[in-house]
Structures are given as C-alpha cells and as structure tokens.
PDB file of N, CA, C, O and CB in Angstrom:
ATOM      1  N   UNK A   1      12.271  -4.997 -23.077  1.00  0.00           N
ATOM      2  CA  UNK A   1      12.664  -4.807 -21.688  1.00  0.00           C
ATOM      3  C   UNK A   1      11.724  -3.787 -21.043  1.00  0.00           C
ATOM      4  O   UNK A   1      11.236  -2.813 -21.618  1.00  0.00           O
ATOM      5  CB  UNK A   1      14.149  -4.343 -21.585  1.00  0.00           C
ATOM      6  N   UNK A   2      11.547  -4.131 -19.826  1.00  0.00           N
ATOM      7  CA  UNK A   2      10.415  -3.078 -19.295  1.00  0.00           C
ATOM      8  C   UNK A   2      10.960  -2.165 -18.377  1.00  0.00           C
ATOM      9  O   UNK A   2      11.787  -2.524 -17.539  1.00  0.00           O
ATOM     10  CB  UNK A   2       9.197  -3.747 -18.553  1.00  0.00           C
ATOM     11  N   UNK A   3      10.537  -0.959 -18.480  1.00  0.00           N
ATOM     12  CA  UNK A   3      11.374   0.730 -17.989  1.00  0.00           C
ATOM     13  C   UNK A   3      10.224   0.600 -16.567  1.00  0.00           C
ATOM     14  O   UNK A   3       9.272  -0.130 -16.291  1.00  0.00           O
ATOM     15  CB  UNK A   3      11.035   2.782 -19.547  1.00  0.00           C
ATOM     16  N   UNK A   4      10.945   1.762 -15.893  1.00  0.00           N
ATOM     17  CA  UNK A   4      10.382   2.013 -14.805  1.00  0.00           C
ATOM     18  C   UNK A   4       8.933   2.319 -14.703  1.00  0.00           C
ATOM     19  O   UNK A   4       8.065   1.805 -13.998  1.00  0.00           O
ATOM     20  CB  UNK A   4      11.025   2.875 -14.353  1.00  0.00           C
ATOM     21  N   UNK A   5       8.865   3.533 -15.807  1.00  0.00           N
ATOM     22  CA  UNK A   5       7.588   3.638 -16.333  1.00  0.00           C
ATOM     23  C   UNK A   5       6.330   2.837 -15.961  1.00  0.00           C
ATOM     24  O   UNK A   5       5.280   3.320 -15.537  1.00  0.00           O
ATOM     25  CB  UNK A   5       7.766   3.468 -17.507  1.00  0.00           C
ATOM     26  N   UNK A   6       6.621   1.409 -16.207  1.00  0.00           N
ATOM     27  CA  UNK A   6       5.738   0.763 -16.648  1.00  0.00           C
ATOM     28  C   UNK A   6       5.019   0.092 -14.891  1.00  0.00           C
ATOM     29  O   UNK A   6       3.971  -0.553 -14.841  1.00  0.00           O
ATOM     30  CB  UNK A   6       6.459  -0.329 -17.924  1.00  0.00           C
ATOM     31  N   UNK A   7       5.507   0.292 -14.166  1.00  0.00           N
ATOM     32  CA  UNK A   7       5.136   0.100 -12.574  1.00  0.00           C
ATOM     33  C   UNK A   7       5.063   1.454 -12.013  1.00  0.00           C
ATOM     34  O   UNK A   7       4.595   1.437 -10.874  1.00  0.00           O
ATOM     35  CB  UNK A   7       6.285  -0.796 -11.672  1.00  0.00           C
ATOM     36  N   UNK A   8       5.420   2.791 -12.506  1.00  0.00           N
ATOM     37  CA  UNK A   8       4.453   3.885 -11.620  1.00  0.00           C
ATOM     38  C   UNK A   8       3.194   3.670 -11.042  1.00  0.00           C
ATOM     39  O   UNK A   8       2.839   4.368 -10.092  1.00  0.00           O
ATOM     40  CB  UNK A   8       4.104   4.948 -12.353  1.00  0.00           C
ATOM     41  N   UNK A   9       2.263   2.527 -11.637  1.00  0.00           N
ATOM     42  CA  UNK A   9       1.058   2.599 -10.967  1.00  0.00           C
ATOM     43  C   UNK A   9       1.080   1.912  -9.770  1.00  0.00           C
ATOM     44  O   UNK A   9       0.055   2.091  -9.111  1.00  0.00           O
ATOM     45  CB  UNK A   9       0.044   2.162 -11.715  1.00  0.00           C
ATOM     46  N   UNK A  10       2.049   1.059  -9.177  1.00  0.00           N
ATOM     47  CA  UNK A  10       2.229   0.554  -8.062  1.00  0.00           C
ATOM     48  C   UNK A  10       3.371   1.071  -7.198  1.00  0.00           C
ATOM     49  O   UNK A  10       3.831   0.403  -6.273  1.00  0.00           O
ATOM     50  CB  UNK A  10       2.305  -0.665  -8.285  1.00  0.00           C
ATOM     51  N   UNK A  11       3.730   2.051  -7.466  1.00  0.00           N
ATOM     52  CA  UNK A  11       4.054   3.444  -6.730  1.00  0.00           C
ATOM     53  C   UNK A  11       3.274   3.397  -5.165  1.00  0.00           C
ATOM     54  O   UNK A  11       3.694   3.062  -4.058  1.00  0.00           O
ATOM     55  CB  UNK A  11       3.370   4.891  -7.782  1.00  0.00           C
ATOM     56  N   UNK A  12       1.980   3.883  -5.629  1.00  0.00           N
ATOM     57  CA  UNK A  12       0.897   4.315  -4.588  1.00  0.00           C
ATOM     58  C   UNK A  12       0.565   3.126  -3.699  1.00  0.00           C
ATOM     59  O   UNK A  12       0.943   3.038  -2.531  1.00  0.00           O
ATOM     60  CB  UNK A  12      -0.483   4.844  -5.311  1.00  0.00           C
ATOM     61  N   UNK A  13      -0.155   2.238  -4.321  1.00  0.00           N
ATOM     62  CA  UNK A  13      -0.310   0.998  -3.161  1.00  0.00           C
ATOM     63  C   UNK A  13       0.840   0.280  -2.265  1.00  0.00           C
ATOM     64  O   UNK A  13       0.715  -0.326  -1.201  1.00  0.00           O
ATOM     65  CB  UNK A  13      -0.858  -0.177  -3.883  1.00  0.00           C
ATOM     66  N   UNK A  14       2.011   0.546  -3.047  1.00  0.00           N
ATOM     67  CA  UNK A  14       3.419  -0.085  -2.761  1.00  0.00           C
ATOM     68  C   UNK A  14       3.457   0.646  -0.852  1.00  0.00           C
ATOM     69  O   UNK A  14       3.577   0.102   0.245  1.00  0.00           O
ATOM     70  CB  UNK A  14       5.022   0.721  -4.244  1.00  0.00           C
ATOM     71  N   UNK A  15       3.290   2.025  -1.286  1.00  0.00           N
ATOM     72  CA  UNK A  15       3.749   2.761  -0.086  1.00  0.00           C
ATOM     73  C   UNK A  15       2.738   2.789   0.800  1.00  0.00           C
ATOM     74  O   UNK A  15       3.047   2.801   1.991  1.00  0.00           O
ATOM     75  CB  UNK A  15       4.197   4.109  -0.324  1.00  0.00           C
ATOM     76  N   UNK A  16       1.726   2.802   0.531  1.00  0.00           N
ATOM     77  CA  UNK A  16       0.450   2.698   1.346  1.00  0.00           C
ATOM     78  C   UNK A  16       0.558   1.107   2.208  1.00  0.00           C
ATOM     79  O   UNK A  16       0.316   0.918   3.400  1.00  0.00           O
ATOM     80  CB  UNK A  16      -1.037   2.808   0.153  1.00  0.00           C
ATOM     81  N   UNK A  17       0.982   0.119   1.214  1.00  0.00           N
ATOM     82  CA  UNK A  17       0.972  -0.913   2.431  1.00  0.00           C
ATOM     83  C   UNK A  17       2.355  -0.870   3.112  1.00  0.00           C
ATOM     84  O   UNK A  17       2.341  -1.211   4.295  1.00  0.00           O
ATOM     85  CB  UNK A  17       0.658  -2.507   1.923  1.00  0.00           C
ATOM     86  N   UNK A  18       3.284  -0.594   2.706  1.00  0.00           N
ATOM     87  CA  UNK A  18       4.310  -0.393   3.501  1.00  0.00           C
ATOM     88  C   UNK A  18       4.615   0.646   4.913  1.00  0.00           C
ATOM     89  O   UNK A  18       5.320   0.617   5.922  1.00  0.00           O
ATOM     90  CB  UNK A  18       5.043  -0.139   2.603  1.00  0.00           C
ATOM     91  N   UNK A  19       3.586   1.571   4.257  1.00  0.00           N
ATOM     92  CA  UNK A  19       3.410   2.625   5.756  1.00  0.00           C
ATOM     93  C   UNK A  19       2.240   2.054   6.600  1.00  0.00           C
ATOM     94  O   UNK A  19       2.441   2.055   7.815  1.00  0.00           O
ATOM     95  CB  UNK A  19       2.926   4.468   5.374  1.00  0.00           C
ATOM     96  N   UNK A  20       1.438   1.726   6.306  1.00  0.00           N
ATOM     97  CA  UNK A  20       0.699   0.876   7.037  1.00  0.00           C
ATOM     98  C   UNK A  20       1.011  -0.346   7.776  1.00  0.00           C
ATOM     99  O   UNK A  20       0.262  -0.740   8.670  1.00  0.00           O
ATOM    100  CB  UNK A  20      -0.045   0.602   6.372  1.00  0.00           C
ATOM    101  N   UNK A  21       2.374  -1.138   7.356  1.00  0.00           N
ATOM    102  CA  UNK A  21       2.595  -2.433   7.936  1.00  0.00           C
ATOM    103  C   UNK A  21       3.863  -1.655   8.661  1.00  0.00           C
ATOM    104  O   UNK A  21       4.675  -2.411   9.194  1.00  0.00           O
ATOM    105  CB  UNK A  21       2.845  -3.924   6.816  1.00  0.00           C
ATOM    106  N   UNK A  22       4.165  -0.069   8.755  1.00  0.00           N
ATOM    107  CA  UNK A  22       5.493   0.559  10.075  1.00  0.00           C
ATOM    108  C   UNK A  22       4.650   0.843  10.500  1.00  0.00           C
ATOM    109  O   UNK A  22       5.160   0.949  11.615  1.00  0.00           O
ATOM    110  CB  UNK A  22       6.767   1.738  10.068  1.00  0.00           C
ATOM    111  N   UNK A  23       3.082   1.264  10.759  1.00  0.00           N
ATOM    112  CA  UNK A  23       2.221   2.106  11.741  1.00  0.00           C
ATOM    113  C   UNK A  23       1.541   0.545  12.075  1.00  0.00           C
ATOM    114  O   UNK A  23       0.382   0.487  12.485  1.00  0.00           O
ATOM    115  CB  UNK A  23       1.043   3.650  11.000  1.00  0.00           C
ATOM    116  N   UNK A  24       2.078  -0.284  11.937  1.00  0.00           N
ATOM    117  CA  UNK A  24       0.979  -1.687  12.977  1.00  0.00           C
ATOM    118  C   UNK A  24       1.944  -1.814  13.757  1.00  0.00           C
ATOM    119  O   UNK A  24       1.828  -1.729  14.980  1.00  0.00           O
ATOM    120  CB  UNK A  24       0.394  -3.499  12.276  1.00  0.00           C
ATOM    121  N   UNK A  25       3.139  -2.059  13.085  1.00  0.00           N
ATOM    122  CA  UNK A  25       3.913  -2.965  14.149  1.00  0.00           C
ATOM    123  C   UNK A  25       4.344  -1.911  15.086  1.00  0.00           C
ATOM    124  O   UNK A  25       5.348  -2.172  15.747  1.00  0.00           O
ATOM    125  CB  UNK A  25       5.268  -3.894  13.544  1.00  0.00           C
ATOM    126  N   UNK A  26       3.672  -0.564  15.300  1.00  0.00           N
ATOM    127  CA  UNK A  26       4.827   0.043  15.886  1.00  0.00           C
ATOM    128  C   UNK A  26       3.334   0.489  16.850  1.00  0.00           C
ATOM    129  O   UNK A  26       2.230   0.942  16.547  1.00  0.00           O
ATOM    130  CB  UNK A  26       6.101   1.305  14.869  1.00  0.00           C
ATOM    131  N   UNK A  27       4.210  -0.045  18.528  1.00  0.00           N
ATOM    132  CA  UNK A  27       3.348  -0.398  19.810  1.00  0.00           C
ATOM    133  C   UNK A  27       2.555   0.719  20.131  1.00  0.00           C
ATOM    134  O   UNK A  27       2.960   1.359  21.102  1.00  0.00           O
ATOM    135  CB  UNK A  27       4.188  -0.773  21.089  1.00  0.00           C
ATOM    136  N   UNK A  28       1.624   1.092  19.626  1.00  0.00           N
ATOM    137  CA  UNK A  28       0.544   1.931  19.885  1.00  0.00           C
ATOM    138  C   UNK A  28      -0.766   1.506  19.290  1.00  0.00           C
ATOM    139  O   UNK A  28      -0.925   1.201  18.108  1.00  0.00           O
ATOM    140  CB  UNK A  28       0.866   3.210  19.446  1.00  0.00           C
ATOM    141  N   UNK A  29      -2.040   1.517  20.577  1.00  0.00           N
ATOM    142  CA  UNK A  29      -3.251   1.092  19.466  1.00  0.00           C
ATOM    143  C   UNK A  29      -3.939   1.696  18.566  1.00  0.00           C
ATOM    144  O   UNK A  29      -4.664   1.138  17.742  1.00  0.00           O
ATOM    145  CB  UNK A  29      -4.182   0.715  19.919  1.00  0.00           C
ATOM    146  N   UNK A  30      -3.699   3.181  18.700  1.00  0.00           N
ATOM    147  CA  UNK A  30      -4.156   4.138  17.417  1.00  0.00           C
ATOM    148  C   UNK A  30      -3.591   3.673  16.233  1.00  0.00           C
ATOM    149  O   UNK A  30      -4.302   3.426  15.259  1.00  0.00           O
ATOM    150  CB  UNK A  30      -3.712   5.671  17.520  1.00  0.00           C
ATOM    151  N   UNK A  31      -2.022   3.485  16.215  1.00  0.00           N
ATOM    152  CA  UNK A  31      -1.187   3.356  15.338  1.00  0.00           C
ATOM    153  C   UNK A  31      -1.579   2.139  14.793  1.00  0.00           C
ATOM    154  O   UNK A  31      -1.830   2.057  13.591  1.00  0.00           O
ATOM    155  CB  UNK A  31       0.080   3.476  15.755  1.00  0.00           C
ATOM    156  N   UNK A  32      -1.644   1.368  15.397  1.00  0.00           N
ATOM    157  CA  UNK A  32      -2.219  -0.417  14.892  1.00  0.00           C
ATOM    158  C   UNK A  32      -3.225  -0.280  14.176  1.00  0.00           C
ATOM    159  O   UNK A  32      -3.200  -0.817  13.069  1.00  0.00           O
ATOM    160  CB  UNK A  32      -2.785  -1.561  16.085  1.00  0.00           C
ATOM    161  N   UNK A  33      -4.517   0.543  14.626  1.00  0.00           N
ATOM    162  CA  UNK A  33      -5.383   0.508  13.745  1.00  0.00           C
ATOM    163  C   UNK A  33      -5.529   1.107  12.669  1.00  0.00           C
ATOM    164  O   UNK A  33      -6.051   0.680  11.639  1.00  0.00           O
ATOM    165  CB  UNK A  33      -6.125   0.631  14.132  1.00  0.00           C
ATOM    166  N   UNK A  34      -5.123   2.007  12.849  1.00  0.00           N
ATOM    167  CA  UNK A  34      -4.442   3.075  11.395  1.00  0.00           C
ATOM    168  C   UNK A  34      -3.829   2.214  10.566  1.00  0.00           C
ATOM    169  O   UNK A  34      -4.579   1.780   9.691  1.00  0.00           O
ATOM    170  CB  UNK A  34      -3.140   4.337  11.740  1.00  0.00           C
ATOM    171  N   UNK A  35      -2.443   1.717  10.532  1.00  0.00           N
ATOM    172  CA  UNK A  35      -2.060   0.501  10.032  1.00  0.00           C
ATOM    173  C   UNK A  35      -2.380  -0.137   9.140  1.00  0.00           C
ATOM    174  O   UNK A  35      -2.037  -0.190   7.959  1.00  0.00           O
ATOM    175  CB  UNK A  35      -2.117  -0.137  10.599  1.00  0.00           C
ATOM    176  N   UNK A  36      -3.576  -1.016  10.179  1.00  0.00           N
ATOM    177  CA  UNK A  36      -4.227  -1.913   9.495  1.00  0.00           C
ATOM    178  C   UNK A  36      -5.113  -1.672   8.353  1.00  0.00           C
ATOM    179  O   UNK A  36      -5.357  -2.252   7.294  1.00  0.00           O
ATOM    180  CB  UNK A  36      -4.812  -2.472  10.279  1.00  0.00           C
ATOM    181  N   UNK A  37      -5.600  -0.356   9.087  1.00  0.00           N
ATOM    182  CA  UNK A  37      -6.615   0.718   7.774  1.00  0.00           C
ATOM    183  C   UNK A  37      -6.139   0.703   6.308  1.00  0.00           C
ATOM    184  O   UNK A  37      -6.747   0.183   5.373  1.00  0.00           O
ATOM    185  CB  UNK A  37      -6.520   2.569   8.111  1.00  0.00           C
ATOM    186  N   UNK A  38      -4.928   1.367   6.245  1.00  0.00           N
ATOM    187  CA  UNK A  38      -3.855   1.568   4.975  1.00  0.00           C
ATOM    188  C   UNK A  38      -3.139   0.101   4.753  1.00  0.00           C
ATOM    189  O   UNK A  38      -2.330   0.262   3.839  1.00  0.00           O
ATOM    190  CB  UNK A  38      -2.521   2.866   5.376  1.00  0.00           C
ATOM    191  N   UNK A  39      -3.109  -0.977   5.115  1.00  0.00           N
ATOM    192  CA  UNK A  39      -2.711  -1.833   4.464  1.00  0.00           C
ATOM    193  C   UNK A  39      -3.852  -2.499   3.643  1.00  0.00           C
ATOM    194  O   UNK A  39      -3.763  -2.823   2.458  1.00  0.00           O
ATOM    195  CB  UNK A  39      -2.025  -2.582   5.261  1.00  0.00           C
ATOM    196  N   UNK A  40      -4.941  -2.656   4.452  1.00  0.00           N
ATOM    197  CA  UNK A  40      -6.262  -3.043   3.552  1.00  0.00           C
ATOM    198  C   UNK A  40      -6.894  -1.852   2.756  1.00  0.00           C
ATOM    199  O   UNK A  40      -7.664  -2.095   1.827  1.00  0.00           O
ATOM    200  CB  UNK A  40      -7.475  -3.625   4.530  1.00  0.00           C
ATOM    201  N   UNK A  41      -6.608  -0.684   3.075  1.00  0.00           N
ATOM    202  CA  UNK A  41      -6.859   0.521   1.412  1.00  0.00           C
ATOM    203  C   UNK A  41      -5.577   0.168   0.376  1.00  0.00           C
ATOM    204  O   UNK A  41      -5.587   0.337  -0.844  1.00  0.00           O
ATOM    205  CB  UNK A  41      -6.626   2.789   1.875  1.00  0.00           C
ATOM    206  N   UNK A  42      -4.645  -0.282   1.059  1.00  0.00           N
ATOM    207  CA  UNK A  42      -3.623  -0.444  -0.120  1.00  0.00           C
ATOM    208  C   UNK A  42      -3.563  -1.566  -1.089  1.00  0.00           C
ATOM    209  O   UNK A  42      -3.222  -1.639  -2.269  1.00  0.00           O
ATOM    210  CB  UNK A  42      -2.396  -0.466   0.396  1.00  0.00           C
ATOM    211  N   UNK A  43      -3.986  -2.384  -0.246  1.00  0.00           N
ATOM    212  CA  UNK A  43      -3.949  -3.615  -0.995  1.00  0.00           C
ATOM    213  C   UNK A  43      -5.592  -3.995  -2.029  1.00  0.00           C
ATOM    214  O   UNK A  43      -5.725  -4.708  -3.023  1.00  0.00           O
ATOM    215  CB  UNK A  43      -3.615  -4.850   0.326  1.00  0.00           C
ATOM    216  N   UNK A  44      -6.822  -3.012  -1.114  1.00  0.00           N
ATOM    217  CA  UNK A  44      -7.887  -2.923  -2.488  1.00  0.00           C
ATOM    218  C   UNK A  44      -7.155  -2.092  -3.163  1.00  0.00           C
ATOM    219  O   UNK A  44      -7.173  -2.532  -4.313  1.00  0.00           O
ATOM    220  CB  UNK A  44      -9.517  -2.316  -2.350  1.00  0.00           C
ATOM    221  N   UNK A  45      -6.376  -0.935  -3.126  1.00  0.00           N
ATOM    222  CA  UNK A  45      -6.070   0.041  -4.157  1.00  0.00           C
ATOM    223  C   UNK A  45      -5.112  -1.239  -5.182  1.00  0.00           C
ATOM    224  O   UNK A  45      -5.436  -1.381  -6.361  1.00  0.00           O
ATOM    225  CB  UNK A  45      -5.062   1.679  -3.416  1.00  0.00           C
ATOM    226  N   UNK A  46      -4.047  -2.023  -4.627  1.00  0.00           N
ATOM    227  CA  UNK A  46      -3.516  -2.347  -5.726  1.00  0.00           C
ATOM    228  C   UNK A  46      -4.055  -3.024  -6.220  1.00  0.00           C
ATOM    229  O   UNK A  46      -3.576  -2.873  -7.344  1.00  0.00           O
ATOM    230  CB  UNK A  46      -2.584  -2.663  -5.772  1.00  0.00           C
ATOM    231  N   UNK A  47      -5.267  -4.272  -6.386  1.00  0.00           N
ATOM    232  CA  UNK A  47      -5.705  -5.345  -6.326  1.00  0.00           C
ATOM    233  C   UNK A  47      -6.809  -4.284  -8.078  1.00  0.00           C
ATOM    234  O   UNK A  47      -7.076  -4.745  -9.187  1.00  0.00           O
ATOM    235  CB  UNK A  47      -6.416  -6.042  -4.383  1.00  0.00           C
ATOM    236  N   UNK A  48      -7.058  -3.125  -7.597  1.00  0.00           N
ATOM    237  CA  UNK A  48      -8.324  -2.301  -8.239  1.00  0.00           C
ATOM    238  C   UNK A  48      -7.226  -1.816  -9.355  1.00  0.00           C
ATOM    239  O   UNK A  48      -7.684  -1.990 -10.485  1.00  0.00           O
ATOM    240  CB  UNK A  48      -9.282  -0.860  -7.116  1.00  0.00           C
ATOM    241  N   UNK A  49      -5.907  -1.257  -9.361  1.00  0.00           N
ATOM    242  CA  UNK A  49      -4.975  -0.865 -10.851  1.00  0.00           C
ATOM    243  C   UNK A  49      -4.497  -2.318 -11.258  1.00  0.00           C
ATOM    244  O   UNK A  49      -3.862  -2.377 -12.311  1.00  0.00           O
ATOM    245  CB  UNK A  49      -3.350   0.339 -10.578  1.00  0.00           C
ATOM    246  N   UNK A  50      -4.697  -3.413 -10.618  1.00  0.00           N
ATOM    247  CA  UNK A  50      -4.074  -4.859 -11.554  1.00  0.00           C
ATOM    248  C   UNK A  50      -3.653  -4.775 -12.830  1.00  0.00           C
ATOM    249  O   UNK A  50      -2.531  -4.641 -13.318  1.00  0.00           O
ATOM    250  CB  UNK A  50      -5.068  -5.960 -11.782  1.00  0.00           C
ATOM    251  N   UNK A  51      -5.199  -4.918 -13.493  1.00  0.00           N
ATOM    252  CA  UNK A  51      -5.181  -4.691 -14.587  1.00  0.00           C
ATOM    253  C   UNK A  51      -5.947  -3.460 -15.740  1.00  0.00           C
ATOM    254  O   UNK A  51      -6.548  -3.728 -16.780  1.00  0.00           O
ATOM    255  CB  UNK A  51      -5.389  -5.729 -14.699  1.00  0.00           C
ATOM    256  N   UNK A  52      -5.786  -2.609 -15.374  1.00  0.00           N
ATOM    257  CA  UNK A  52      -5.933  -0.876 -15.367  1.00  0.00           C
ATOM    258  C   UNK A  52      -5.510  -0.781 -16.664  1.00  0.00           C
ATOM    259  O   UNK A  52      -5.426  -1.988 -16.891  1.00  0.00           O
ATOM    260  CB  UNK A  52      -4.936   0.166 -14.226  1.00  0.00           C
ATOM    261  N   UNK A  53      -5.248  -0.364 -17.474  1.00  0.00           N
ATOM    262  CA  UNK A  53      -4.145   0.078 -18.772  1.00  0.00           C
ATOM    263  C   UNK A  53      -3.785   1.089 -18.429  1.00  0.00           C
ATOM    264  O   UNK A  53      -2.976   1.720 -19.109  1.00  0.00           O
ATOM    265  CB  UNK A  53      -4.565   0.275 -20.252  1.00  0.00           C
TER     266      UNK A  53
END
C-alpha cells in the first residue's frame, strides 16, 4: 500500500499549478499572466520529478 510519503514530490508542482490556474482566472491582466507563468513552471516542474527516484 502506498503512504503519503511516496507523492511529497508532487506537493510542489501540485500547488504551483493550482495557484497559477486562481491567479488566471481571476480578472486582472497582471494576474493572468502570472498565472499562466506558474502553471507552465509547474507543469515543466512536474513533468521534470516524473520519474526522479
């Protein structure tokens, strides 16, 4: 059975695209682009620990 442990490394990207996809949708164009910034750092960040050991 697998413990929590074992997804700490998607901790970081988890929240990075998730704060990034509340700073798009939310009606400002700074905020949008910011956003968009941290959802595409988040998603190379998770894409880059895949398969990490």
């Amino acid at each position: 059975m697998a413990s929590i442990f074992d997804y700490a490394d998607e901790i970081g990207p988890t929240t990075l695209i998730i704060v990034g996809f509340l700073l798009f949708v939310f009606p400002e164009p700074a905020t949008s682009a910011f956003g968009a910034g941290l959802m595409l750092f988040g998603a190379a960040y998770w894409f880059w620990e895949w398969n990490r050991p």
